[in-house]
N, C-alpha and C positions, 0 to 999 in steps of 0.2 A: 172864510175861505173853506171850500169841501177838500174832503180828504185828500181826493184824488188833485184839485191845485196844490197842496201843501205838498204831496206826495211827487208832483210833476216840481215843485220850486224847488225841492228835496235833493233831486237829482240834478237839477240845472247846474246849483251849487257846485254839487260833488263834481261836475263835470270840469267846471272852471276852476273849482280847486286844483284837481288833477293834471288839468293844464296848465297850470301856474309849475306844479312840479314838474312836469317833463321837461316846461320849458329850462327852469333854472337846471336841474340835472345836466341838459343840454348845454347850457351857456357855462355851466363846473366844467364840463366832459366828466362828471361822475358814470361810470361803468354801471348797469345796473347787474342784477343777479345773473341774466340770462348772458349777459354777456362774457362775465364771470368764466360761466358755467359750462358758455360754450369754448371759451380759452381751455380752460381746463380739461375738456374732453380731445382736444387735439393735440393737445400736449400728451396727455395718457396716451392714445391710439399711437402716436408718433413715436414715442419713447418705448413701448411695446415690440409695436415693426421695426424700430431702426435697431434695438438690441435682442433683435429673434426670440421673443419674449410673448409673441400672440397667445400663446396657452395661459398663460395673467387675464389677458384681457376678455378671453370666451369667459371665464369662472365670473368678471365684472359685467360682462353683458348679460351673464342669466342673471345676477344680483337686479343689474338695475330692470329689465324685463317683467321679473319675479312683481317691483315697487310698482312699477307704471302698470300690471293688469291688475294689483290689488286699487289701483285707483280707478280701474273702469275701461282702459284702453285693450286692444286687443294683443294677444298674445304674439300672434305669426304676424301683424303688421307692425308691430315693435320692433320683432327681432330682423324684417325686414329693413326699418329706417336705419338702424345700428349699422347693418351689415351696408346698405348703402354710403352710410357714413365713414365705414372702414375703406371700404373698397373707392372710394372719392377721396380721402387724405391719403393712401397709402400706394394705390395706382397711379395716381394723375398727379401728384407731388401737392394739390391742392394747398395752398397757402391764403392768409387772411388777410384781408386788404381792411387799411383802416378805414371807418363809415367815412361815408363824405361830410356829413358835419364837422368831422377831426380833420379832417387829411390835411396836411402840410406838402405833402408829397406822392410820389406811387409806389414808395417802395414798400415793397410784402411784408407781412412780418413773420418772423419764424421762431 
């Protein structure tokens, strides 16, 4: 076999690997990180605005900001996604509907 098939059987692997895990995560309902991640950030932003508390959250937005342009992202479109993200949970009461893989039902979660 040349490199480049070992190299291509290589990834084929990894790929159905991968897929064997999302599937089972899936069939758990195992939450992944992002998921986590984005719970937790709507919780912070929410618990901020709803106890008049936004001056917390500007000092968290340059933190995280500060992390994501040391990673390569840009500065002013970071703090633009934040700011979109603020102004969509805190404006528009934005609430999170379970994936449709989960749902049982329609009700939001808050």
């Amino acid at each position: 076999m040349t490199i480049r098939k070992q190299e291509a059987e290589r990834l084929r692997k990894q790929r159905e690997r991968q897929q064997r895990v999302r599937e089972r995560h899936k069939r758990d309902r195992k939450p992944s990180r992002d998921d986590i991640a984005r719970v937790l950030l709507h919780m912070f932003i929410m618990r901020s605005y709803k106890t008049n508390q936004m001056h917390l959250l500007e000092g968290y937005c340059d933190m995280i900001v500060r992390r994501l342009k040391s990673q390569g992202f840009d500065k002013a479109a970071s703090y633009g996604v934040l700011d979109d993200l603020i102004e969509k949970y805190t404006k528009s009461d934005w609430q999170f509907f379970r994936k449709l893989h989960l749902k049982e039902d329609d009700t939001p979660i808050k």
